[in-house]
mmCIF file of the N, C-alpha and C atoms, coordinates in Angstrom:
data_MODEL
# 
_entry.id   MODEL 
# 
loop_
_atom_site.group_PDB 
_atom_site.id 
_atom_site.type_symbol 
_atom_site.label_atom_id 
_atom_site.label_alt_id 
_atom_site.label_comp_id 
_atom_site.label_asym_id 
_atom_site.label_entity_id 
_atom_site.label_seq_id 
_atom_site.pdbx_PDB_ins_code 
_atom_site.Cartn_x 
_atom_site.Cartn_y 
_atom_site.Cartn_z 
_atom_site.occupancy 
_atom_site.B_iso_or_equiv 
_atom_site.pdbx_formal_charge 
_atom_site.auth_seq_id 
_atom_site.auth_comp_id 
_atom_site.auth_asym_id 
_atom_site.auth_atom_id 
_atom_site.pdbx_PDB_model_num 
ATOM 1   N N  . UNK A 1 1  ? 11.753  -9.831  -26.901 1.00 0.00 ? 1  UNK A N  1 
ATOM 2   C CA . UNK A 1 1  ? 11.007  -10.594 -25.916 1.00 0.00 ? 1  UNK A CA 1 
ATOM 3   C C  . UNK A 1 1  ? 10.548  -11.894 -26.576 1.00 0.00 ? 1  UNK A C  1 
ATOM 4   N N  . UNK A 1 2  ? 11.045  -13.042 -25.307 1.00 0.00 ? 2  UNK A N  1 
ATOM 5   C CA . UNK A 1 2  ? 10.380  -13.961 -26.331 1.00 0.00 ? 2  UNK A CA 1 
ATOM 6   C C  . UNK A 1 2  ? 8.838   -14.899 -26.065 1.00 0.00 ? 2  UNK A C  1 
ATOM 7   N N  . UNK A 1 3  ? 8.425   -15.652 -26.449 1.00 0.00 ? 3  UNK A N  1 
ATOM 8   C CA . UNK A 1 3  ? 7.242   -16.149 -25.938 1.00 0.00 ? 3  UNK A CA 1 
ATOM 9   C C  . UNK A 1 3  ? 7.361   -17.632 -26.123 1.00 0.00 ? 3  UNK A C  1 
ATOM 10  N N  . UNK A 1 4  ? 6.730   -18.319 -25.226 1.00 0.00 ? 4  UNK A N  1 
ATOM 11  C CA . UNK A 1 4  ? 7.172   -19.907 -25.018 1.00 0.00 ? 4  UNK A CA 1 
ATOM 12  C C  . UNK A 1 4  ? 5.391   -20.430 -24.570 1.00 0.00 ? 4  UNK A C  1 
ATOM 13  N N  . UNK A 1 5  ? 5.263   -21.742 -24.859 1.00 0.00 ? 5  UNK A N  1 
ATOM 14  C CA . UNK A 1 5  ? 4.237   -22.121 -24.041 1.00 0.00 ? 5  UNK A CA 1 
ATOM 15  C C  . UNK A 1 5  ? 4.869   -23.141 -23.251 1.00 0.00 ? 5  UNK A C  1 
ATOM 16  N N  . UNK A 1 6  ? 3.586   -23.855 -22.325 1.00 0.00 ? 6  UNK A N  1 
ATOM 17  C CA . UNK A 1 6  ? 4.266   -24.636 -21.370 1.00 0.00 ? 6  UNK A CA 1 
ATOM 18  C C  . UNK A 1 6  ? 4.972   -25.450 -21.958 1.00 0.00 ? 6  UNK A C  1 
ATOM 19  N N  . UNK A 1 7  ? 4.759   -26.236 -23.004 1.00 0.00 ? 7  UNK A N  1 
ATOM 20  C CA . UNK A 1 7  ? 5.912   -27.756 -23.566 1.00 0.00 ? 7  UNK A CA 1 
ATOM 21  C C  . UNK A 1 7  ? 7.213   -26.636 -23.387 1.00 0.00 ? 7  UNK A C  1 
ATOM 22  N N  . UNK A 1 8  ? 7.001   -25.944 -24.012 1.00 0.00 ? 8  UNK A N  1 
ATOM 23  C CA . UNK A 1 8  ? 8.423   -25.249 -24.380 1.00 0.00 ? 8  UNK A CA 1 
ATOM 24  C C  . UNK A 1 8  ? 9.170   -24.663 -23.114 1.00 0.00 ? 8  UNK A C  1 
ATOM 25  N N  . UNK A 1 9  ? 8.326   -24.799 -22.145 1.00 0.00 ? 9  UNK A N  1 
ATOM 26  C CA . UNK A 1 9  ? 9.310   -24.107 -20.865 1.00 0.00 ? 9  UNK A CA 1 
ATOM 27  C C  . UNK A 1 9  ? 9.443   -25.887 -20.295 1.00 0.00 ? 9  UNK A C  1 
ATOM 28  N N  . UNK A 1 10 ? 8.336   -26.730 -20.362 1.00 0.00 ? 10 UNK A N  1 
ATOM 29  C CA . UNK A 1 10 ? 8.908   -28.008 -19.633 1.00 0.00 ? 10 UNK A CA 1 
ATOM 30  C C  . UNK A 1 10 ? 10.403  -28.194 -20.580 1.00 0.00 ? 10 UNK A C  1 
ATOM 31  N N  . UNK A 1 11 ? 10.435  -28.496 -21.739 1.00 0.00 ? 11 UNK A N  1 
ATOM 32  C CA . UNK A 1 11 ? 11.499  -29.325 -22.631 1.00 0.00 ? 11 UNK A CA 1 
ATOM 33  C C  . UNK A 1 11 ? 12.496  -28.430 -22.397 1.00 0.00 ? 11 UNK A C  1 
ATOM 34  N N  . UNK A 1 12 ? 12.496  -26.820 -22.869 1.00 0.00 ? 12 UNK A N  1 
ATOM 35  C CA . UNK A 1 12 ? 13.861  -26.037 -22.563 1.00 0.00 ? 12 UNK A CA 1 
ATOM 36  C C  . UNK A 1 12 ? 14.147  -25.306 -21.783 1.00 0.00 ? 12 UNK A C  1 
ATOM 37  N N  . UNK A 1 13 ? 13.652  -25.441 -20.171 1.00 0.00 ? 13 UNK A N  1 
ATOM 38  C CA . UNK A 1 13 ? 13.693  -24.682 -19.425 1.00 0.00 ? 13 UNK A CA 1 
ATOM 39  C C  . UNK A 1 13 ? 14.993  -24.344 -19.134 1.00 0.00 ? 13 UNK A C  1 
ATOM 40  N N  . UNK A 1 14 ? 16.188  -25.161 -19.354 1.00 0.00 ? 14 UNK A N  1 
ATOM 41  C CA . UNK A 1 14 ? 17.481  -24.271 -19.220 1.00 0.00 ? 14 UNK A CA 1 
ATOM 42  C C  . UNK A 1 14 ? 17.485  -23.059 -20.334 1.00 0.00 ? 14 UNK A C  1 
ATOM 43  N N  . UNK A 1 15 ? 17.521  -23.381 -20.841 1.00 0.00 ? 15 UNK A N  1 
ATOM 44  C CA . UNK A 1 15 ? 17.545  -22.803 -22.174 1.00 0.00 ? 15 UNK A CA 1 
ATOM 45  C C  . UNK A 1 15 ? 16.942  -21.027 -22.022 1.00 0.00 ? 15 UNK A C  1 
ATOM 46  N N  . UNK A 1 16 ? 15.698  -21.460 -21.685 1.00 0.00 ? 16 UNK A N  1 
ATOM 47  C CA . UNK A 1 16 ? 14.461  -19.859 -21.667 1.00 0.00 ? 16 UNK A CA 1 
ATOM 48  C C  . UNK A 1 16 ? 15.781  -18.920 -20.452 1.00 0.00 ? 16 UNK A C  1 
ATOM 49  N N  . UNK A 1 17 ? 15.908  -19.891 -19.239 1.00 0.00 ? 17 UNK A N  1 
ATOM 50  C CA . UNK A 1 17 ? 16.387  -19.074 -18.118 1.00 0.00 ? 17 UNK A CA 1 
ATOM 51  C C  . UNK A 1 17 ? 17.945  -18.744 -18.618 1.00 0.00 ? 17 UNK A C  1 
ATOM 52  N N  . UNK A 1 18 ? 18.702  -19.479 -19.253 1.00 0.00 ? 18 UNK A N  1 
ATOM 53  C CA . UNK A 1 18 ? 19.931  -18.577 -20.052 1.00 0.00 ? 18 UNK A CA 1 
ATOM 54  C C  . UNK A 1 18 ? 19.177  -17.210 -20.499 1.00 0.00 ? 18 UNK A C  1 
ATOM 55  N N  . UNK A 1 19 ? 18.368  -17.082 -20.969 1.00 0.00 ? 19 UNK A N  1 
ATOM 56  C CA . UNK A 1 19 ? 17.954  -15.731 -21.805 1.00 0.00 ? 19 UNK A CA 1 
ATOM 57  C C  . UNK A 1 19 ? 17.509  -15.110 -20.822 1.00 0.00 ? 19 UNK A C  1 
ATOM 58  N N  . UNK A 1 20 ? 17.161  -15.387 -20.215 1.00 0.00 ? 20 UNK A N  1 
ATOM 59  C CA . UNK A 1 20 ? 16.381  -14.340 -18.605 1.00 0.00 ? 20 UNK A CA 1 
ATOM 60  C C  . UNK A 1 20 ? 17.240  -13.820 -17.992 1.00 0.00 ? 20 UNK A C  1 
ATOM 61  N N  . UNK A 1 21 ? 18.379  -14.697 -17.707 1.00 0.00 ? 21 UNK A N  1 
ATOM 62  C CA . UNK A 1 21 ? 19.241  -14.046 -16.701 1.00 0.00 ? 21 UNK A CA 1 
ATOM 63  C C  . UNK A 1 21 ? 20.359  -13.131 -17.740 1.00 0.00 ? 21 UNK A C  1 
ATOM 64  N N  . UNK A 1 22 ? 20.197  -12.958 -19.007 1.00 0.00 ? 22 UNK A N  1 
ATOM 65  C CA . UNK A 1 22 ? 20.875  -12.362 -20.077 1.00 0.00 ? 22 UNK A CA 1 
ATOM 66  C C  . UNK A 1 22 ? 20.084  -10.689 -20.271 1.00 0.00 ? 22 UNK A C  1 
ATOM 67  N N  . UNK A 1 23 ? 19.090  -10.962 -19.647 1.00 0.00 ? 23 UNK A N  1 
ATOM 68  C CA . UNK A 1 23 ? 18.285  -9.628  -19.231 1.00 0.00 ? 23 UNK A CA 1 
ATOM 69  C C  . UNK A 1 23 ? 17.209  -9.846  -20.428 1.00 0.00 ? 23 UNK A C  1 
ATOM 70  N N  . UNK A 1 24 ? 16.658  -10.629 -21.084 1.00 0.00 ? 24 UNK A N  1 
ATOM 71  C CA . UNK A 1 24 ? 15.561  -10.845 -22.209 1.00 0.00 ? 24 UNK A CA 1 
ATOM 72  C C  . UNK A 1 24 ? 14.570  -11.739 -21.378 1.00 0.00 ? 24 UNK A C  1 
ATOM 73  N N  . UNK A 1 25 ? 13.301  -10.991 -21.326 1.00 0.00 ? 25 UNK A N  1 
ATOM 74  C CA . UNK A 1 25 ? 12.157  -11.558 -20.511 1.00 0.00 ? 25 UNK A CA 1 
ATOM 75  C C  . UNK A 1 25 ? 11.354  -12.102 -21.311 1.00 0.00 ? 25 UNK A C  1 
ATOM 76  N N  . UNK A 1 26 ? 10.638  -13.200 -20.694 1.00 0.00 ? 26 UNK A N  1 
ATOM 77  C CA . UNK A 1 26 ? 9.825   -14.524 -21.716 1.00 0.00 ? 26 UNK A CA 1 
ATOM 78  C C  . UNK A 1 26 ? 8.686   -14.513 -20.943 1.00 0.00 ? 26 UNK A C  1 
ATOM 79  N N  . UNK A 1 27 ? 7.826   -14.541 -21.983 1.00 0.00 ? 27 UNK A N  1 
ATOM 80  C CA . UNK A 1 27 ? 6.150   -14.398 -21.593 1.00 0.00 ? 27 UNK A CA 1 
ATOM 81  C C  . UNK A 1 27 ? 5.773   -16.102 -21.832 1.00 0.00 ? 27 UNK A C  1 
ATOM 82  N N  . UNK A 1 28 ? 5.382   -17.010 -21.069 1.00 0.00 ? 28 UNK A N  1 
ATOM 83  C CA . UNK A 1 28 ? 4.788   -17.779 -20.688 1.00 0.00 ? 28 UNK A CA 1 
ATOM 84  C C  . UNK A 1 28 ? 3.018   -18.134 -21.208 1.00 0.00 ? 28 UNK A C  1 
ATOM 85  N N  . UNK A 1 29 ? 2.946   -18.689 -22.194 1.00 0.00 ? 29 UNK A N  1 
ATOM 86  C CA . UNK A 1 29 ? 1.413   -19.071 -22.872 1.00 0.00 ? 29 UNK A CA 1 
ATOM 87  C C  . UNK A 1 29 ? 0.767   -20.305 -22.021 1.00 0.00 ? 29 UNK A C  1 
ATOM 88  N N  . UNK A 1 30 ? -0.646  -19.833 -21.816 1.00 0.00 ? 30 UNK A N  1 
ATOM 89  C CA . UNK A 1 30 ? -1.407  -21.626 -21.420 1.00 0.00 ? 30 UNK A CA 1 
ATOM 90  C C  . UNK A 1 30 ? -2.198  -21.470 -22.559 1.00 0.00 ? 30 UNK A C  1 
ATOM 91  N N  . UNK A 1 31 ? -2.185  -22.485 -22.971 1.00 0.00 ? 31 UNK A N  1 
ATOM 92  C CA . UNK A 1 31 ? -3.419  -22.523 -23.921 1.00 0.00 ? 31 UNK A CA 1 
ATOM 93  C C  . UNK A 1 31 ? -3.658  -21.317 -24.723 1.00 0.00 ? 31 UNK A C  1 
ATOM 94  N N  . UNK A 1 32 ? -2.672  -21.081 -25.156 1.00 0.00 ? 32 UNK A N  1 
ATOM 95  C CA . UNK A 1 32 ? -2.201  -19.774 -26.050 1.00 0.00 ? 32 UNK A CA 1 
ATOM 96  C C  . UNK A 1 32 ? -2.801  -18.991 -25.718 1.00 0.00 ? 32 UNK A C  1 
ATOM 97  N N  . UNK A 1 33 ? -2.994  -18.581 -24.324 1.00 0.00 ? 33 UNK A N  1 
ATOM 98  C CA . UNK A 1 33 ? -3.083  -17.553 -23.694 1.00 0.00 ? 33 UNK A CA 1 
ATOM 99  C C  . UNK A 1 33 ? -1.687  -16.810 -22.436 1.00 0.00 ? 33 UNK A C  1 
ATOM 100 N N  . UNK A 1 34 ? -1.667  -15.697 -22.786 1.00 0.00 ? 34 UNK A N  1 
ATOM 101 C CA . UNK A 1 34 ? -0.211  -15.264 -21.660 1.00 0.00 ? 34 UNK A CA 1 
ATOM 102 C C  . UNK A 1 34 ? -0.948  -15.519 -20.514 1.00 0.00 ? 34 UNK A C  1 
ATOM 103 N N  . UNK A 1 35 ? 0.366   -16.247 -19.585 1.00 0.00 ? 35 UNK A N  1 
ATOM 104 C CA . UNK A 1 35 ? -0.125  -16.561 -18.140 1.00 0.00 ? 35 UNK A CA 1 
ATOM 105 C C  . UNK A 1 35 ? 0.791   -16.323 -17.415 1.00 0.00 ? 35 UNK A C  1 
ATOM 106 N N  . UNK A 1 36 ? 1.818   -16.087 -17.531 1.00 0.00 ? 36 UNK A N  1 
ATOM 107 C CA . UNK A 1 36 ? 2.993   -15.949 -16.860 1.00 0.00 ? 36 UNK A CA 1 
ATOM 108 C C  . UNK A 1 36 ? 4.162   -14.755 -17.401 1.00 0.00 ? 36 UNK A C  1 
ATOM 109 N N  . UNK A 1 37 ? 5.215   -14.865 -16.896 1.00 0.00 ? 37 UNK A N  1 
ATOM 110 C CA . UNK A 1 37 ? 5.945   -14.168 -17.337 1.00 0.00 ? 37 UNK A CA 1 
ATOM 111 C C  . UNK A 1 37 ? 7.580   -14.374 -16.370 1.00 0.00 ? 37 UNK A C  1 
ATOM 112 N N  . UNK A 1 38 ? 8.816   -14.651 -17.053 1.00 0.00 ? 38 UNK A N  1 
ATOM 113 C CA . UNK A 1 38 ? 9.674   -15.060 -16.766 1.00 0.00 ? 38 UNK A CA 1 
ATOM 114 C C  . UNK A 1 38 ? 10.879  -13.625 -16.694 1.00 0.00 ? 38 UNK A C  1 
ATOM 115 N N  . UNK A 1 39 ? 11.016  -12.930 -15.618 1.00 0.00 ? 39 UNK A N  1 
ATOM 116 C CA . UNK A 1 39 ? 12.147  -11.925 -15.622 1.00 0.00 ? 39 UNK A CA 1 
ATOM 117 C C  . UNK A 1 39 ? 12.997  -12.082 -15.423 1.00 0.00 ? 39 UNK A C  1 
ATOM 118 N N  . UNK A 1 40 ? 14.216  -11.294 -15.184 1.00 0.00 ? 40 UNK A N  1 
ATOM 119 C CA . UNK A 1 40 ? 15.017  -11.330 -14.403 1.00 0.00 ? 40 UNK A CA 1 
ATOM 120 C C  . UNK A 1 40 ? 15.116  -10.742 -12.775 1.00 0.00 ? 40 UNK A C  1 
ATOM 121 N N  . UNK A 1 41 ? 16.057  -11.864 -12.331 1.00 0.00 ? 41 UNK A N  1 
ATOM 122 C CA . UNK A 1 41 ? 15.742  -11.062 -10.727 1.00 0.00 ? 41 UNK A CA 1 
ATOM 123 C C  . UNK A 1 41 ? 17.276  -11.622 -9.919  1.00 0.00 ? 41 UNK A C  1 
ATOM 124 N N  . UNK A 1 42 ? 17.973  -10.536 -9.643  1.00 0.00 ? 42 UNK A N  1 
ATOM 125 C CA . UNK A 1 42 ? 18.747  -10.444 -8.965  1.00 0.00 ? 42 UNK A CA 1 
ATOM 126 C C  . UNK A 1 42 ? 19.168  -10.601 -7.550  1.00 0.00 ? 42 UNK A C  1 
ATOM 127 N N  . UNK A 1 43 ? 20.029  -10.842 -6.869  1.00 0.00 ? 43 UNK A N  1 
ATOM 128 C CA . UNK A 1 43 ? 20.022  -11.140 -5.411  1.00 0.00 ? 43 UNK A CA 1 
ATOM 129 C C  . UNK A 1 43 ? 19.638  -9.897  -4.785  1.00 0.00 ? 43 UNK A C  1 
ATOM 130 N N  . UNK A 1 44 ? 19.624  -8.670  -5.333  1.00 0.00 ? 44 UNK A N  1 
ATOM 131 C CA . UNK A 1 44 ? 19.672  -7.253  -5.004  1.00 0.00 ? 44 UNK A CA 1 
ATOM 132 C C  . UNK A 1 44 ? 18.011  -6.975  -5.398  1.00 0.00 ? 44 UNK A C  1 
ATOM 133 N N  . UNK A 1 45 ? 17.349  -7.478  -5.608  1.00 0.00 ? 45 UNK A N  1 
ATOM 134 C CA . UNK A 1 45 ? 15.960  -7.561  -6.268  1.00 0.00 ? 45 UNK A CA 1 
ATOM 135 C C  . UNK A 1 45 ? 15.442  -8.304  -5.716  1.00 0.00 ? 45 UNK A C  1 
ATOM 136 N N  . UNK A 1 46 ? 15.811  -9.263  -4.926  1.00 0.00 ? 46 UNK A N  1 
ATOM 137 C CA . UNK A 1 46 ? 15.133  -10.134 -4.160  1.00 0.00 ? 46 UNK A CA 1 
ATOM 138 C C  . UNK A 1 46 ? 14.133  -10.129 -2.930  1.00 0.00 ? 46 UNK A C  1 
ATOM 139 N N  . UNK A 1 47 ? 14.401  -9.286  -1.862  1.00 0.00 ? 47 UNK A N  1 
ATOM 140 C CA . UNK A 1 47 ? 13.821  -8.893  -0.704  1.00 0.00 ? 47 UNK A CA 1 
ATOM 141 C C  . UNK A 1 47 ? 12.809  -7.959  -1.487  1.00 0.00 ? 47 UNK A C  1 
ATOM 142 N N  . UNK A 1 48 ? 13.029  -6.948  -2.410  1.00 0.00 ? 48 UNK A N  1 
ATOM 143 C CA . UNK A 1 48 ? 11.801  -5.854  -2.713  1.00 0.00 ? 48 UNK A CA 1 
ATOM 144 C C  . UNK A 1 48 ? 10.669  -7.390  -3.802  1.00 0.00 ? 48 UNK A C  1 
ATOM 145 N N  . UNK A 1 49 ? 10.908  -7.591  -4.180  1.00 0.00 ? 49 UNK A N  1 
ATOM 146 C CA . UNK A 1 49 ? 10.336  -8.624  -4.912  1.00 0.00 ? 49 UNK A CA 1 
ATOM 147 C C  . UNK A 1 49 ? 9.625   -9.498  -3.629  1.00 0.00 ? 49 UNK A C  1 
ATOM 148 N N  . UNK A 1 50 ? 9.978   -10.145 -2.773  1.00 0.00 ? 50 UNK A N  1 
ATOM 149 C CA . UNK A 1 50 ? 9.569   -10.968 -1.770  1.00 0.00 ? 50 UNK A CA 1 
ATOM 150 C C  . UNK A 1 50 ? 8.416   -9.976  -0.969  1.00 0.00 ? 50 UNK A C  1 
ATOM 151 N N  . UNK A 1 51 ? 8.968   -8.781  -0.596  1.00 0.00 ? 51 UNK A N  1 
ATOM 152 C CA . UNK A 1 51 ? 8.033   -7.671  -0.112  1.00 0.00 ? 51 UNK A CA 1 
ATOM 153 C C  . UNK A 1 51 ? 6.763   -7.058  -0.984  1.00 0.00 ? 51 UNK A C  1 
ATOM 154 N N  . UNK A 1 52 ? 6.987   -6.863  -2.208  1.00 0.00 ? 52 UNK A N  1 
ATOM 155 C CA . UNK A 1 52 ? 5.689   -6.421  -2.947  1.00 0.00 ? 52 UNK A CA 1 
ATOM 156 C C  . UNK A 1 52 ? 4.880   -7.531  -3.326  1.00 0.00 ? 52 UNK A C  1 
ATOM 157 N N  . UNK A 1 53 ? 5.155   -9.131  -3.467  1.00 0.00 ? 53 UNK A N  1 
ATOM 158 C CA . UNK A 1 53 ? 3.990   -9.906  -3.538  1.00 0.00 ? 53 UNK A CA 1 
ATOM 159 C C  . UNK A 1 53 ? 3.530   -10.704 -2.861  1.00 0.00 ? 53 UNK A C  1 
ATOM 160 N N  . UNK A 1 54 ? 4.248   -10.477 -1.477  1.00 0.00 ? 54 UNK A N  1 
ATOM 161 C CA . UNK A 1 54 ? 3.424   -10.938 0.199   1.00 0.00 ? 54 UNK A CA 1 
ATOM 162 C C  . UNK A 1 54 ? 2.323   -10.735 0.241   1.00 0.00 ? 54 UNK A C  1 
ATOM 163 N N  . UNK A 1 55 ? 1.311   -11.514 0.844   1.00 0.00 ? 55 UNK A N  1 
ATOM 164 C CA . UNK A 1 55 ? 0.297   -11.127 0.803   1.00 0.00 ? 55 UNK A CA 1 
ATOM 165 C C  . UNK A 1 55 ? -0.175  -10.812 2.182   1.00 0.00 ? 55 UNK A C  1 
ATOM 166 N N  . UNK A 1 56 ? 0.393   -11.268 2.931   1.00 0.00 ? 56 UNK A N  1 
ATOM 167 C CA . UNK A 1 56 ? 0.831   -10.695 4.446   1.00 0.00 ? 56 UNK A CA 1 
ATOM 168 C C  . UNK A 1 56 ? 0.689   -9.085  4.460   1.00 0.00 ? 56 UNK A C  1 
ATOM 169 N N  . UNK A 1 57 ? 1.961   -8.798  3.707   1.00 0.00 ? 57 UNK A N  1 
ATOM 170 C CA . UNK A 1 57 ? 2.339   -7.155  3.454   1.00 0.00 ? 57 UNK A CA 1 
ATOM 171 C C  . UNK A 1 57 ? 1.314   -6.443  2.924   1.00 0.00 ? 57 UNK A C  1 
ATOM 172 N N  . UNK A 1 58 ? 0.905   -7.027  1.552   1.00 0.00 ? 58 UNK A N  1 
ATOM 173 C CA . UNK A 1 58 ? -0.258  -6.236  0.706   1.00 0.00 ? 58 UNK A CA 1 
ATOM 174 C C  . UNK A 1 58 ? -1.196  -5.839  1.342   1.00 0.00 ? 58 UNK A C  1 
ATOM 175 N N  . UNK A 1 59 ? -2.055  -6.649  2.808   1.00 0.00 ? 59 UNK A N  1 
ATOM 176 C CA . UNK A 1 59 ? -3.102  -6.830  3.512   1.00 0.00 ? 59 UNK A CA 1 
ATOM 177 C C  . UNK A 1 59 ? -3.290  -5.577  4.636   1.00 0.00 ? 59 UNK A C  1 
ATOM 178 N N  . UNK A 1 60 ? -1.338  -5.673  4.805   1.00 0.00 ? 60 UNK A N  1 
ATOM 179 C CA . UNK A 1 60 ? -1.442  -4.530  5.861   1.00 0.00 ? 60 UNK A CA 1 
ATOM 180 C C  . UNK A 1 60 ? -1.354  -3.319  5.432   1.00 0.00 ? 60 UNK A C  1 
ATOM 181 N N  . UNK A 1 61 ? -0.614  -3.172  4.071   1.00 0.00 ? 61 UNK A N  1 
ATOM 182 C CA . UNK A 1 61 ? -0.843  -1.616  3.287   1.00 0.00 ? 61 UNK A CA 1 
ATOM 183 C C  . UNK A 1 61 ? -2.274  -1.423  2.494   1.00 0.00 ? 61 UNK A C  1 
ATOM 184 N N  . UNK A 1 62 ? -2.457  -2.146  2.555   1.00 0.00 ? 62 UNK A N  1 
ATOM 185 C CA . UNK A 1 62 ? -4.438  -1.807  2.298   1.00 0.00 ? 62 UNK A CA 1 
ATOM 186 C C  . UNK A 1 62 ? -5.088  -1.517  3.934   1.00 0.00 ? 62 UNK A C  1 
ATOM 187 N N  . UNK A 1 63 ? -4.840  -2.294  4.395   1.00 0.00 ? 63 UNK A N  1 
ATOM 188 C CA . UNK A 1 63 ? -5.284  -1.384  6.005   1.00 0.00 ? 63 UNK A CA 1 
ATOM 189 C C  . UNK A 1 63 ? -4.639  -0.237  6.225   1.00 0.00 ? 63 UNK A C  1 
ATOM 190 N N  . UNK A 1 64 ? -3.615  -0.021  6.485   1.00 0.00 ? 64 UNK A N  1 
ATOM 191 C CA . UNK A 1 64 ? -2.894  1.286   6.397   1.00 0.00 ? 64 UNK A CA 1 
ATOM 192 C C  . UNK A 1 64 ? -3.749  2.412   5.578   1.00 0.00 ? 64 UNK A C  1 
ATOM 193 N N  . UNK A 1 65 ? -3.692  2.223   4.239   1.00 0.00 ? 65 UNK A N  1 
ATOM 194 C CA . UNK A 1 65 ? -3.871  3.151   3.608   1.00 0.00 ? 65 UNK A CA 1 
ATOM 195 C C  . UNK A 1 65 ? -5.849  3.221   3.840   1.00 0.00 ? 65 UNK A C  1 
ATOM 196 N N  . UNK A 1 66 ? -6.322  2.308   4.167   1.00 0.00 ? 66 UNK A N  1 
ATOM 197 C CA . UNK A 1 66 ? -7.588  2.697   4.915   1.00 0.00 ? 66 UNK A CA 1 
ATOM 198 C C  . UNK A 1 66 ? -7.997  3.485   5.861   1.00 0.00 ? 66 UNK A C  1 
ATOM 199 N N  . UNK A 1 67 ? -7.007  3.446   6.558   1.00 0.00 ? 67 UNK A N  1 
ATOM 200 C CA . UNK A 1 67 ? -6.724  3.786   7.768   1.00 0.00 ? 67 UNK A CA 1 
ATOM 201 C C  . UNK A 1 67 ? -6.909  5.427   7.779   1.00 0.00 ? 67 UNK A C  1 
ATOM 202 N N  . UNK A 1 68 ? -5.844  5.589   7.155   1.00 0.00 ? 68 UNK A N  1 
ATOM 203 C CA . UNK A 1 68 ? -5.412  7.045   6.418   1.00 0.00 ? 68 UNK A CA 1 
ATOM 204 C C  . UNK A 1 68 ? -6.575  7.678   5.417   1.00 0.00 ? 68 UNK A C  1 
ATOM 205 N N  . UNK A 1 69 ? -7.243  7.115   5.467   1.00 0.00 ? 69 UNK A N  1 
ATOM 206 C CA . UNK A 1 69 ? -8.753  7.872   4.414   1.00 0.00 ? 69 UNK A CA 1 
ATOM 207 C C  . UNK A 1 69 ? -9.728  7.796   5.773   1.00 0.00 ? 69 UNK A C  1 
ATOM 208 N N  . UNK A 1 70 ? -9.746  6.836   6.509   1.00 0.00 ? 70 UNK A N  1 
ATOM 209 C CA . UNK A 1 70 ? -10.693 7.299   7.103   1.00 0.00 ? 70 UNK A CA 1 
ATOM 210 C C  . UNK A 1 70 ? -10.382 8.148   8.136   1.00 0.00 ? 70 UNK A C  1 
ATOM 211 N N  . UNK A 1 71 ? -9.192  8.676   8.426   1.00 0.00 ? 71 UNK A N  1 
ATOM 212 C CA . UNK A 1 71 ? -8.689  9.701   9.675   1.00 0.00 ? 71 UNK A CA 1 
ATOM 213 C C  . UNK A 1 71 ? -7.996  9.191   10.542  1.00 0.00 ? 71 UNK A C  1 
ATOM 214 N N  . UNK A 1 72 ? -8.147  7.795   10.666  1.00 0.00 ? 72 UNK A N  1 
ATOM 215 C CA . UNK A 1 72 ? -7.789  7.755   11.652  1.00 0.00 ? 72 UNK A CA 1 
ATOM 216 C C  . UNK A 1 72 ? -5.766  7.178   11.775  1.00 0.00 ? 72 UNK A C  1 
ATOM 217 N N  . UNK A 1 73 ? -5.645  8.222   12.241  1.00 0.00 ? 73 UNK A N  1 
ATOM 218 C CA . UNK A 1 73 ? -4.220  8.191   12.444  1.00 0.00 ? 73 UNK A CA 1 
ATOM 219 C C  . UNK A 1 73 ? -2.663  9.119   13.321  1.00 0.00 ? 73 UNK A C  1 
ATOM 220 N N  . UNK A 1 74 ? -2.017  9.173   13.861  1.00 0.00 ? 74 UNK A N  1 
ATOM 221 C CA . UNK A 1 74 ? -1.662  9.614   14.700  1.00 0.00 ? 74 UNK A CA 1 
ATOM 222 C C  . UNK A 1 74 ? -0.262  10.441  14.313  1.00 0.00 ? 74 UNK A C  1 
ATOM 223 N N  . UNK A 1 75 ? 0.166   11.526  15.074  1.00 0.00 ? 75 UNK A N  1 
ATOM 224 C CA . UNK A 1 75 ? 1.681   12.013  14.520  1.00 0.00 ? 75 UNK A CA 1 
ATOM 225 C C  . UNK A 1 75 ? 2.618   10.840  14.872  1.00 0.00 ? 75 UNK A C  1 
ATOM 226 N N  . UNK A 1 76 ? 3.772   10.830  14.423  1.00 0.00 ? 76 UNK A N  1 
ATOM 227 C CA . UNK A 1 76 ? 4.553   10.511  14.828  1.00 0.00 ? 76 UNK A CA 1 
ATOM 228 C C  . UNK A 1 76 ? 4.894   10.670  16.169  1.00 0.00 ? 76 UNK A C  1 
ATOM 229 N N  . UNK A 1 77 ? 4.983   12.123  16.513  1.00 0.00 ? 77 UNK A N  1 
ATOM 230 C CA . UNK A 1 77 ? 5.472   12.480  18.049  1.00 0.00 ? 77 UNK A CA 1 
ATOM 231 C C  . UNK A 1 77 ? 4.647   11.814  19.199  1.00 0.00 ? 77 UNK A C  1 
ATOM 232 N N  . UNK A 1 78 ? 3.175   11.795  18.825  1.00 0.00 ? 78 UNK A N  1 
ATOM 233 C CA . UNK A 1 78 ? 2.248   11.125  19.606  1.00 0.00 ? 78 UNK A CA 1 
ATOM 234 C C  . UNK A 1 78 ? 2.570   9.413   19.533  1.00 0.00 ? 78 UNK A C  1 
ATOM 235 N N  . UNK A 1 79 ? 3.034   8.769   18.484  1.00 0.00 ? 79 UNK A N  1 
ATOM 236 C CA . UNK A 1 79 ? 3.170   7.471   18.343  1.00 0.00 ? 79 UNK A CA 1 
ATOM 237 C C  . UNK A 1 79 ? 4.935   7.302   19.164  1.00 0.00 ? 79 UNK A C  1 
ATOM 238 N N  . UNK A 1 80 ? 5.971   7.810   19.018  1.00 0.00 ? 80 UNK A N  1 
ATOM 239 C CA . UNK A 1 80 ? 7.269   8.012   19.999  1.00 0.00 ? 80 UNK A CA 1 
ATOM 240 C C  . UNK A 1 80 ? 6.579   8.077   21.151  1.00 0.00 ? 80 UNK A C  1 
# 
């Protein structure tokens, strides 16, 4: 794994993303602190990736799962 700060992702950003998409993930420093983090992500990885950091989505599976602690919720057969 490698680690870069920002100069180093402005100046070699081809460079870092050759290694990313090579499957070697790069941790991202501000102020020599980790702030980021550079993976890989596939066209097949894309929609679940787009779906888990919606914040749209996140909002409604925290209601959901509220939902579901406090009772209130219905069968299926009743919701058909």
């Amino acid at each position: 794994m490698r680690v870069a700060n920002t100069v180093e992702l402005k100046n070699k950003t081809n460079e870092l993303l050759r290694e990313v998409v090579k499957g070697e993930p790069v941790i991202i420093t501000y102020r020599g602190k980790p702030a980021a983090s550079l993976t890989r992500l596939t066209e097949d990885d894309l929609e679940d990736f787009i779906i888990e950091n919606s914040p749209a989505i996140r909002k409604k599976i925290a209601k959901a799962e509220a939902d579901i602690k406090a009772g209130r919720v219905i069968s299926l057969d009743d919701y058909l």
